[in-house]
N, CA, C and O atoms as a CHARMM CRD file, in Angstrom:
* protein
*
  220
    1    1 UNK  N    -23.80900  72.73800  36.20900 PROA 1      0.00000
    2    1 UNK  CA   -22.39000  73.01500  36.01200 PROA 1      0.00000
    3    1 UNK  C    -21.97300  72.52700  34.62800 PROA 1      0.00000
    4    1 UNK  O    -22.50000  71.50300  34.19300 PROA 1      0.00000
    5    2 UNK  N    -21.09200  73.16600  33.92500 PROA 2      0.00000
    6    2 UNK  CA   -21.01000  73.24500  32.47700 PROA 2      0.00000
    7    2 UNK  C    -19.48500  72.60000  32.61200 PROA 2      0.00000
    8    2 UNK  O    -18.72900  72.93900  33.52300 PROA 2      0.00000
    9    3 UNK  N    -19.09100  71.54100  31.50200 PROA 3      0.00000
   10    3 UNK  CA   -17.62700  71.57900  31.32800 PROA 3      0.00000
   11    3 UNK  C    -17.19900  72.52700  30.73400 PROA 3      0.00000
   12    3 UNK  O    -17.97300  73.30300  30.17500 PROA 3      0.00000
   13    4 UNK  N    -15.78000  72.70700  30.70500 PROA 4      0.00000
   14    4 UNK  CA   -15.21400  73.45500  29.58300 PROA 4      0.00000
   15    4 UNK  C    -15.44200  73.39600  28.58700 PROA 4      0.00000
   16    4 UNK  O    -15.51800  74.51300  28.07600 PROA 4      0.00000
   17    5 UNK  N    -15.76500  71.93700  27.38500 PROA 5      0.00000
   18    5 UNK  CA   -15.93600  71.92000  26.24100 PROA 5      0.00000
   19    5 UNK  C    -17.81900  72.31500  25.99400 PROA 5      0.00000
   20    5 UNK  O    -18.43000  72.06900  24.95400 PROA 5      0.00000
   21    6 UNK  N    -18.24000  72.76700  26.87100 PROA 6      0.00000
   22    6 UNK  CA   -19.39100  73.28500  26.38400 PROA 6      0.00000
   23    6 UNK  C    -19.89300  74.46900  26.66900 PROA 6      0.00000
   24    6 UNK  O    -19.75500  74.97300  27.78400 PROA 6      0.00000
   25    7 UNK  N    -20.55600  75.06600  25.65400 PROA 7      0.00000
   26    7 UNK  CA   -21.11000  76.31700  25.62300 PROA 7      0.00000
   27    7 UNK  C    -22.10800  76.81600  26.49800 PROA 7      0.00000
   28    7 UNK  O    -22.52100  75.95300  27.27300 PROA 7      0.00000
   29    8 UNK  N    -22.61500  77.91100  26.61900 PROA 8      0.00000
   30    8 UNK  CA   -23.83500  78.42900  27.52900 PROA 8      0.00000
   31    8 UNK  C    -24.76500  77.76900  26.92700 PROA 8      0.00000
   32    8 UNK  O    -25.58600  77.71400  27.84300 PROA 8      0.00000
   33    9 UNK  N    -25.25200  77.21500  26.03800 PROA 9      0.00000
   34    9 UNK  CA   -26.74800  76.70000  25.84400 PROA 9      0.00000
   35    9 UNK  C    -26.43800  74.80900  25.97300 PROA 9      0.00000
   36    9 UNK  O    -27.19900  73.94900  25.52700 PROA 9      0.00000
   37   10 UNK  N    -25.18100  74.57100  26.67200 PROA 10     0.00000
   38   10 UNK  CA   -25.30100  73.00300  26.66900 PROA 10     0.00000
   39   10 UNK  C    -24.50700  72.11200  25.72400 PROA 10     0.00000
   40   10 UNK  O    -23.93200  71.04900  25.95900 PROA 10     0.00000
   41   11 UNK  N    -24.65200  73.03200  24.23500 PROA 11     0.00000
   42   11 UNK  CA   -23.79300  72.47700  23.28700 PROA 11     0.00000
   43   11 UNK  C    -21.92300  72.11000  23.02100 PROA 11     0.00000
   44   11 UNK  O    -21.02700  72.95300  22.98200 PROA 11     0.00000
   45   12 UNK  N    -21.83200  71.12600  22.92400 PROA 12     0.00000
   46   12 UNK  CA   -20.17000  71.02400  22.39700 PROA 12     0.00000
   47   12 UNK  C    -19.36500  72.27300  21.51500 PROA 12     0.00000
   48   12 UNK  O    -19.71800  72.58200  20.37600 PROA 12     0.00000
   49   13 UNK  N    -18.18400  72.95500  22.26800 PROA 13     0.00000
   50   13 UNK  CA   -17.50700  73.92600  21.69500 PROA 13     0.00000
   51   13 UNK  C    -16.41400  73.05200  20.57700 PROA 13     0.00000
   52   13 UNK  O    -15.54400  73.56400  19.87300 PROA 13     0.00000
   53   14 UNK  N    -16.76600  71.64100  20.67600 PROA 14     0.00000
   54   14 UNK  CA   -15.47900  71.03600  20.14500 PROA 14     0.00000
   55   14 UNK  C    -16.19900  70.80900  18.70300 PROA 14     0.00000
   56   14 UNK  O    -17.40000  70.54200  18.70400 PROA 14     0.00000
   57   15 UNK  N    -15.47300  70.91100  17.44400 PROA 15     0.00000
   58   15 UNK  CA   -15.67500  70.15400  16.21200 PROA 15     0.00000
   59   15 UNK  C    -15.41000  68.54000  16.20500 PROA 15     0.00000
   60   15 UNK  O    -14.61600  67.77300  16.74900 PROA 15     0.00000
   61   16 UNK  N    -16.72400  68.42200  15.11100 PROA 16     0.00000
   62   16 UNK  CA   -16.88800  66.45000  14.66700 PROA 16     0.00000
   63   16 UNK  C    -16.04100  66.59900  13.80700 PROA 16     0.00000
   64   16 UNK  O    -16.07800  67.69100  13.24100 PROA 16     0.00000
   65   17 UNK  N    -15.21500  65.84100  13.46500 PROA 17     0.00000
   66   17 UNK  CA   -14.21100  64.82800  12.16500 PROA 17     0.00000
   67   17 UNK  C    -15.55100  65.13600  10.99300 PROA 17     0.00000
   68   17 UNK  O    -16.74600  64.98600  11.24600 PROA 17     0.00000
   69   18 UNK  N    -15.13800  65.46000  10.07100 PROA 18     0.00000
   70   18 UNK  CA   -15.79900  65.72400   8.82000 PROA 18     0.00000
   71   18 UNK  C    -15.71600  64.13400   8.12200 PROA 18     0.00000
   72   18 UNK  O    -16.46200  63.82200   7.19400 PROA 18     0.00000
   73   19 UNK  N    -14.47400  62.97300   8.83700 PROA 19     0.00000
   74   19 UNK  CA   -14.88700  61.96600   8.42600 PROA 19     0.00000
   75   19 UNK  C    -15.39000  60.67700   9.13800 PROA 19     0.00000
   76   19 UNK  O    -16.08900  59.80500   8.62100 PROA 19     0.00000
   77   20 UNK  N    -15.03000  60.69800  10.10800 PROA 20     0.00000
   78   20 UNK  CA   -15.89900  59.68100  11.17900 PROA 20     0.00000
   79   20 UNK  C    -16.66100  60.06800  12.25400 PROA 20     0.00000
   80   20 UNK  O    -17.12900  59.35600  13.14300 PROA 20     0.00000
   81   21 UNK  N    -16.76700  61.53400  12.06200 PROA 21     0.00000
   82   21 UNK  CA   -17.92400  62.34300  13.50900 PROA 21     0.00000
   83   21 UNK  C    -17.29500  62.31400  14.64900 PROA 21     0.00000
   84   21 UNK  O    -17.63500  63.22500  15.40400 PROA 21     0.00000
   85   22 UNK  N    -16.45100  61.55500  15.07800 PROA 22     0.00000
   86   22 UNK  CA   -15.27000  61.68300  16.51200 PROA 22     0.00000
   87   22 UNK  C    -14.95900  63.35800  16.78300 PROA 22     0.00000
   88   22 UNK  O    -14.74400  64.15800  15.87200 PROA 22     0.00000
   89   23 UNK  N    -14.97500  63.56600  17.67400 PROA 23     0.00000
   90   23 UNK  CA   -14.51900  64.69400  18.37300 PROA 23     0.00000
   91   23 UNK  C    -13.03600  65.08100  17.94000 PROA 23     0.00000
   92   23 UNK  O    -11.97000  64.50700  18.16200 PROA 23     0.00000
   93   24 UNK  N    -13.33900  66.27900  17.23200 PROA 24     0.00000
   94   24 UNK  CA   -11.04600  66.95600  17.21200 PROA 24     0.00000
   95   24 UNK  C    -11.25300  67.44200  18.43400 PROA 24     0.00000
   96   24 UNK  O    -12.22800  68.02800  18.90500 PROA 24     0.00000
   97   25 UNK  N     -9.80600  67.01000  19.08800 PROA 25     0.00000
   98   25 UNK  CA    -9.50400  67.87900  19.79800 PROA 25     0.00000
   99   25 UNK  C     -7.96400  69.01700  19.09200 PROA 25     0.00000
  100   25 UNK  O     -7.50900  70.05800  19.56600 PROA 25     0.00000
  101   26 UNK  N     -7.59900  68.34700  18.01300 PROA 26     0.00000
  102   26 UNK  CA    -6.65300  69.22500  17.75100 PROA 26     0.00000
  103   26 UNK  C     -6.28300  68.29400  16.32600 PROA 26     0.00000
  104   26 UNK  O     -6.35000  67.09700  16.04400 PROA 26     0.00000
  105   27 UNK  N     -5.79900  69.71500  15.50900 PROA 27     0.00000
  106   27 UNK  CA    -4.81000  69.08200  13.87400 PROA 27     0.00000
  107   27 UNK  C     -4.04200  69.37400  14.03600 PROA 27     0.00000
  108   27 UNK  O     -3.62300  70.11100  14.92800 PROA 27     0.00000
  109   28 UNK  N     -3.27800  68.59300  12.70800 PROA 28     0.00000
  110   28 UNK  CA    -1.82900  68.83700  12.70600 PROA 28     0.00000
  111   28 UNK  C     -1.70900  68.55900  11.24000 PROA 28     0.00000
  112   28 UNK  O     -2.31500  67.59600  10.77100 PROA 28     0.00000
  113   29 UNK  N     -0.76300  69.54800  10.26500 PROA 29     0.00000
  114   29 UNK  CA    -0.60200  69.85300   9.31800 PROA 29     0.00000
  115   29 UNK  C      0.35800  69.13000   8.79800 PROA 29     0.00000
  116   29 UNK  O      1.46900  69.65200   8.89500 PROA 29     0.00000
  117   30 UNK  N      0.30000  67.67300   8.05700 PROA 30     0.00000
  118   30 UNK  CA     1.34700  67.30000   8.23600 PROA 30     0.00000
  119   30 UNK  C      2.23700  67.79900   6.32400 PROA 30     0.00000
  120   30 UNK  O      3.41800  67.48200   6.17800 PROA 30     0.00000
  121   31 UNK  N      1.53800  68.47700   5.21100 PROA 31     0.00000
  122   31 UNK  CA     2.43800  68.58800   4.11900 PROA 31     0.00000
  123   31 UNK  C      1.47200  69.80700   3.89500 PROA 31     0.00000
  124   31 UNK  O      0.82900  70.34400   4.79600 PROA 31     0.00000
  125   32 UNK  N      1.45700  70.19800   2.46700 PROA 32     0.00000
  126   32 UNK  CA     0.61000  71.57300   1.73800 PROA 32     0.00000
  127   32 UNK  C     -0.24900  71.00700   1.84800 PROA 32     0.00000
  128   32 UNK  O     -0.77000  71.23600   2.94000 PROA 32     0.00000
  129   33 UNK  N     -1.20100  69.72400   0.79400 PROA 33     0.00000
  130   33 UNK  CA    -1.89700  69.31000   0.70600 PROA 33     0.00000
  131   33 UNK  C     -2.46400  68.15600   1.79500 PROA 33     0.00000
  132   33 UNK  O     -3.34000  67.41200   1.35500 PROA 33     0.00000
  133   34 UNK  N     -1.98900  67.93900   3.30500 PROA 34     0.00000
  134   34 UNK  CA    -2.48000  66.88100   3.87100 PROA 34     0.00000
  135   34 UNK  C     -2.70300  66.95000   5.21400 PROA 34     0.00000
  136   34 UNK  O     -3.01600  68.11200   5.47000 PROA 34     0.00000
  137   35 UNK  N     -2.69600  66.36000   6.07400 PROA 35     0.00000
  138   35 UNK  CA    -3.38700  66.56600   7.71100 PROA 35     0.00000
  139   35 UNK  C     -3.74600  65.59600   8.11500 PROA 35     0.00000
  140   35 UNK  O     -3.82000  64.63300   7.35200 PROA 35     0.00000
  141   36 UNK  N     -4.14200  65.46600   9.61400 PROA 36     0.00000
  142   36 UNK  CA    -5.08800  64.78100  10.45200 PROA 36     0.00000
  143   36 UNK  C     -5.34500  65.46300  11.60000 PROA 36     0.00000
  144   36 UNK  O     -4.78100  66.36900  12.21300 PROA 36     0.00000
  145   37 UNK  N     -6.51000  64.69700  11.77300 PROA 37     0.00000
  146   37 UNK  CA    -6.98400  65.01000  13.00700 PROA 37     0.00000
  147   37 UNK  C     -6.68500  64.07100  14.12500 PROA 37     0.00000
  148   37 UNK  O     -6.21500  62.93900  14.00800 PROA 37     0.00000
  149   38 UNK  N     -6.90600  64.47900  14.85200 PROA 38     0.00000
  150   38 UNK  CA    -6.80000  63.64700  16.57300 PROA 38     0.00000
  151   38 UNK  C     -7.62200  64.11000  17.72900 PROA 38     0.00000
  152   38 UNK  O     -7.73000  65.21500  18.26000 PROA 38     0.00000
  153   39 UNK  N     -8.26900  62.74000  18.01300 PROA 39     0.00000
  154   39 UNK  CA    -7.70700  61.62800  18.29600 PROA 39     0.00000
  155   39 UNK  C     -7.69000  60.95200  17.61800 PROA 39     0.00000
  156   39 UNK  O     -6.67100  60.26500  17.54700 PROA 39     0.00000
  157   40 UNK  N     -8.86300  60.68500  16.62300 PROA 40     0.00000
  158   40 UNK  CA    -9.37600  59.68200  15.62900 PROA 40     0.00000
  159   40 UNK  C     -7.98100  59.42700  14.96700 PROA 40     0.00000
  160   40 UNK  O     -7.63300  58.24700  14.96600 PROA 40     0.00000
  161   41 UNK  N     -7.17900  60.27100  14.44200 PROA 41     0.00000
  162   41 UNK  CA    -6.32400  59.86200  13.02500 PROA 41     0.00000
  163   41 UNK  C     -6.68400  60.18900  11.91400 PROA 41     0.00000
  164   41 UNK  O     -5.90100  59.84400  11.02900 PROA 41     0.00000
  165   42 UNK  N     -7.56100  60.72000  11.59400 PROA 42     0.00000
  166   42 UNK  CA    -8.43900  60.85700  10.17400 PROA 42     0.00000
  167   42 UNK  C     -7.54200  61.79800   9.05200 PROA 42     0.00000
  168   42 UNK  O     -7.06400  62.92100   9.21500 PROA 42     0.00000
  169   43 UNK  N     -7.51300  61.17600   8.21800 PROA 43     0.00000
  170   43 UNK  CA    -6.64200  62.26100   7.10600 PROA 43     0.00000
  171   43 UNK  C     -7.55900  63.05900   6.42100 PROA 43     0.00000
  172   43 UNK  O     -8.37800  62.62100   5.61300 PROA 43     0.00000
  173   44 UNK  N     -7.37000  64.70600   6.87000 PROA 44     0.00000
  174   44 UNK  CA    -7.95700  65.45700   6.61900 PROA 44     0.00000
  175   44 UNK  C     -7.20400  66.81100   5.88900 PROA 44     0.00000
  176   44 UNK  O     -6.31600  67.48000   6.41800 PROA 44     0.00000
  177   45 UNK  N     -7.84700  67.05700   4.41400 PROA 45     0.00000
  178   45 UNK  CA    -6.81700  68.40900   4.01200 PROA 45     0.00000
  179   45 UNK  C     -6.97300  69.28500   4.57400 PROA 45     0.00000
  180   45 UNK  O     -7.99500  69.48300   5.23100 PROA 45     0.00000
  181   46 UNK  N     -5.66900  70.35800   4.46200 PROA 46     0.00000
  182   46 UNK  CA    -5.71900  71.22100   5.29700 PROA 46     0.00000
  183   46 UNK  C     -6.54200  72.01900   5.43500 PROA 46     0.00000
  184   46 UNK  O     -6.89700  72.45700   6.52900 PROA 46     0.00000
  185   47 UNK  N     -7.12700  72.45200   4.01800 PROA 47     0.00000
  186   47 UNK  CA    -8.43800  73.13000   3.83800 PROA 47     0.00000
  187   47 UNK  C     -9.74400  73.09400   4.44900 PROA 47     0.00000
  188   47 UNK  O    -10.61000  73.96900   4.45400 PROA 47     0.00000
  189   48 UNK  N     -9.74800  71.97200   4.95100 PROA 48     0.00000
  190   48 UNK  CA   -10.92900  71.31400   6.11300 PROA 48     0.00000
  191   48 UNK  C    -10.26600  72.46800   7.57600 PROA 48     0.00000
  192   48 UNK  O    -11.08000  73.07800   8.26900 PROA 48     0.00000
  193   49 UNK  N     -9.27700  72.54400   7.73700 PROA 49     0.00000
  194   49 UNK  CA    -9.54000  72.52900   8.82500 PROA 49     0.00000
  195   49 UNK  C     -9.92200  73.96600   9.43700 PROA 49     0.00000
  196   49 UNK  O     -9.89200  74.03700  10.66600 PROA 49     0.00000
  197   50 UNK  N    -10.31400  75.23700   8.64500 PROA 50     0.00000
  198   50 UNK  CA   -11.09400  76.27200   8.82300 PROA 50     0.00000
  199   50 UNK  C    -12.50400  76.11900   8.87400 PROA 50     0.00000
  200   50 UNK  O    -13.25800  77.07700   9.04500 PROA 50     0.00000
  201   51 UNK  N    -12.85300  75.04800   8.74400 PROA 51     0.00000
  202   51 UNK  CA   -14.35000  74.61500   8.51500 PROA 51     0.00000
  203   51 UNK  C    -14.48900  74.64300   9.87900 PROA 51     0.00000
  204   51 UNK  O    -15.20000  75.33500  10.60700 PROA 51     0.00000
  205   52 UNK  N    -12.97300  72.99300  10.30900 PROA 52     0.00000
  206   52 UNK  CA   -13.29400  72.10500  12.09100 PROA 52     0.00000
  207   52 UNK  C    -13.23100  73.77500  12.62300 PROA 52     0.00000
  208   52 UNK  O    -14.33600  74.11200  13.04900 PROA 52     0.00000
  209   53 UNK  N    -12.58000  74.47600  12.66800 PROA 53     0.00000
  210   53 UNK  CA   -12.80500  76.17200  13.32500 PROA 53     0.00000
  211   53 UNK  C    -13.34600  76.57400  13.40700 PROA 53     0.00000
  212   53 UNK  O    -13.46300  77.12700  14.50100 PROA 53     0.00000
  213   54 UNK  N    -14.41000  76.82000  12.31600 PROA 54     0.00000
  214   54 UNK  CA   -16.05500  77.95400  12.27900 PROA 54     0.00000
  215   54 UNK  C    -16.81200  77.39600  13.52300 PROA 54     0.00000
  216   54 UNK  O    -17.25900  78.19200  14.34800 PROA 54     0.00000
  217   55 UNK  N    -16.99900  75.80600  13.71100 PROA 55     0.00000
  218   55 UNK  CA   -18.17700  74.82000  13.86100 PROA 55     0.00000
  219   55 UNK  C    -18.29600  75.18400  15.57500 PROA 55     0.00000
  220   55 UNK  O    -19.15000  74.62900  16.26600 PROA 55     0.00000
């Protein structure tokens, strides 16, 4: 039995923090140039966060 956050082969559907590897579960955009993630907190530009999307 599979959770939700994982895929048919087992793997995590969720993106790592590009800065402490923690699990996003979600961003938030906070100016043009700025962000975080959560849960961690991590200040991440916004530009990152099409990356946390592809992954």
């Amino acid at each position: 039995m599979c959770s939700e956050s994982e895929g048919d082969d087992g793997s995590s559907s969720i993106p790592d923090c590009s800065h402490c590897g923690e699990p996003v579960l979600f961003a938030v955009v906070t100016g043009p140039t700025t962000g975080t993630v959560e849960p961690c907190g991590c200040s991440v530009p916004p530009d990152l966060f099409a990356e946390l999307r592809e992954e």
